[in-house]
N, C-alpha and C positions, 0 to 999 in steps of 0.2 A: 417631586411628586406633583401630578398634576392640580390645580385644585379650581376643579369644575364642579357646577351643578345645575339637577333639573330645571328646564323653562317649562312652563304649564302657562298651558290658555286658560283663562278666567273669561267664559264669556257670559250674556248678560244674566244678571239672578240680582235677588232682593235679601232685603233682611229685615225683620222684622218686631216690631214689640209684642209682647203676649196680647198684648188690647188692642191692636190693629188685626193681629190671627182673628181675635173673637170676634171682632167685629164681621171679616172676612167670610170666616168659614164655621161659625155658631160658638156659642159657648161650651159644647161640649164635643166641637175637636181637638184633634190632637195632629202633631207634627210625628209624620212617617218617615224613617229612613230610608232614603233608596238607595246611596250611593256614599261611603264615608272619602271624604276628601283626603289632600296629603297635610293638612295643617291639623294637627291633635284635637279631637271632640269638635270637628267642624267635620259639618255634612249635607247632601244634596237631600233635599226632601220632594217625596214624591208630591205631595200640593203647589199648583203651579197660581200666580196670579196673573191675570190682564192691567195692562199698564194704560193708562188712557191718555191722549195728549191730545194737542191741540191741533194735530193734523192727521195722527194714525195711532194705533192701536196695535200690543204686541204682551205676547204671554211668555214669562218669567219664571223659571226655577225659585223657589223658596230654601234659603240656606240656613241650616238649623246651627249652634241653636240659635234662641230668643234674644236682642241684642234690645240696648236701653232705650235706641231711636232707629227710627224707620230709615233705609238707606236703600235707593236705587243706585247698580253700578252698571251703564250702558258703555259702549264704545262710541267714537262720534258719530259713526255710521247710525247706531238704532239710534242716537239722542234726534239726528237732523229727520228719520224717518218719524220719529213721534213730535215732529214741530218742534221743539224743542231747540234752538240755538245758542241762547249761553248757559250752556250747561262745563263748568269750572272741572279741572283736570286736582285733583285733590287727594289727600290721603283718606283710607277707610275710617270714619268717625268724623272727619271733618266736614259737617254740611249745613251750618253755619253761611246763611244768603245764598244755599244755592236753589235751581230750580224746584218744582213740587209739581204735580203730575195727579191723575185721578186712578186709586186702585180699587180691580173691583174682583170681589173673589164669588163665592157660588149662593154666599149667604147678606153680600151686603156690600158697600162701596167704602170706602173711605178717603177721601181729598189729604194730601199731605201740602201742607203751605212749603217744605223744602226738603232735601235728601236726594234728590238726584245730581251722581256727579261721574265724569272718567275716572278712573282709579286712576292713580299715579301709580307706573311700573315701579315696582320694588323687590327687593332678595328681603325671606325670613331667614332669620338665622339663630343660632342658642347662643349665649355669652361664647361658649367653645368654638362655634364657628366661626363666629367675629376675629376673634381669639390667631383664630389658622387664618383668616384672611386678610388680618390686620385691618380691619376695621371698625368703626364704633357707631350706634344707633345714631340714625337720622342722619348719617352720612351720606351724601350724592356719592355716585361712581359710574362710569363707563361700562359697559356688557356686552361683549361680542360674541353674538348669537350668529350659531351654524348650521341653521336653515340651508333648505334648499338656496338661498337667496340670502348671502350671512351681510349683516351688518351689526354696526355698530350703535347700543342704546345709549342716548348720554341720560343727564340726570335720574339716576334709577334710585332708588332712595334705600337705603338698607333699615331695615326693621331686627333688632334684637329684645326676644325675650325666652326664658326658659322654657315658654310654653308652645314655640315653634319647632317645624322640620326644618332645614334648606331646603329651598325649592324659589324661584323666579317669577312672578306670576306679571304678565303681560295681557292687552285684550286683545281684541280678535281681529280689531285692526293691525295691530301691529305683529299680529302671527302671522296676517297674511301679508304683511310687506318683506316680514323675515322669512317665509314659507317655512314657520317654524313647526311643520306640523309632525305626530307622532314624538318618540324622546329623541329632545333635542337639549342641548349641553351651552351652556352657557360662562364666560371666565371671564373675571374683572379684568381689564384692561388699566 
């Protein structure tokens, strides 16, 4: 049996706290669905933010829901386009000294002192599919994606919890060096 799975492009979006929303976009909006993602009660929201930095300025999908801290996830490409240069290759929730940036929504701004970082490439997966692939949460692994242009990801980090799909998620830098584009299939090496 084969045992492959989805690579998806993650490109640039935010996350947010409910009191960063209000501040943004008044106290009496709300967060729109427009697009449900492949990871369970995670979603693309139709509310977009401007990111502001020290040398450019660029607008951001908002991903629902409401997360406990604010988190910008750029590729290196947008990070070096918003001034921005050590901006740390990290897992989601870890932001913890990294850079902070200016957002400004239609109702209000707000300065974040840290939360902008690269994702670190990682596989979700459920206890079961760890399970089938023999391997365990927070485990590095090899991904040989078969892009137009296939290469091989080292350090991908595997994430297990019952509350994921499988699915791969890379950014947009790195979709474009794998010409990972449309479904494209990816297998531990």
């Amino acid at each position: 049996m084969e045992k492959k799975f989805i690579v998806e492009t993650s490109a640039r979006h935010i996350h947010v706290t409910a009191e960063t929303f209000v501040a943004l976009f008044g106290a009496n909006a709300e967060l729109h669905n427009k697009k449900d993602l492949s990871q369970p009660g995670q979603y693309a929201c139709e509310e977009r933010v401007k990111l502001v930095g020290p040398k450019g300025e660029m607008a951001v999908t908002i991903l629902g829901p409401f997360r406990p801290a604010d988190q910008v996830e750029l590729s290196f490409t947008d990070a070096r386009a918003l001034g921005l240069v050590a901006v740390p290759v990290r897992e989601s929730g870890d932001v913890a000294g990294t850079p902070g940036l200016t957002l400004v929504g239609p109702v209000g701004e707000v300065e974040i002192a840290e939360g902008v970082i690269v994702a670190k490439r990682h596989i979700h997966m459920t206890p079961a599919d760890a399970a089938l692939f023999g391997v365990a949460d927070k485990q590095t692994v090899q991904v040989r994606v078969d892009g137009t242009r296939p290469l091989v990801f080292d350090d991908v980090v595997v994430r297990v919890s019952d509350k994921f799909a499988l699915a791969m998620h890379i950014d947009t830098d790195e979709c474009n060096a794998a010409g990972a584009f449309g479904a494209i299939w990816g297998e531990i090496v």
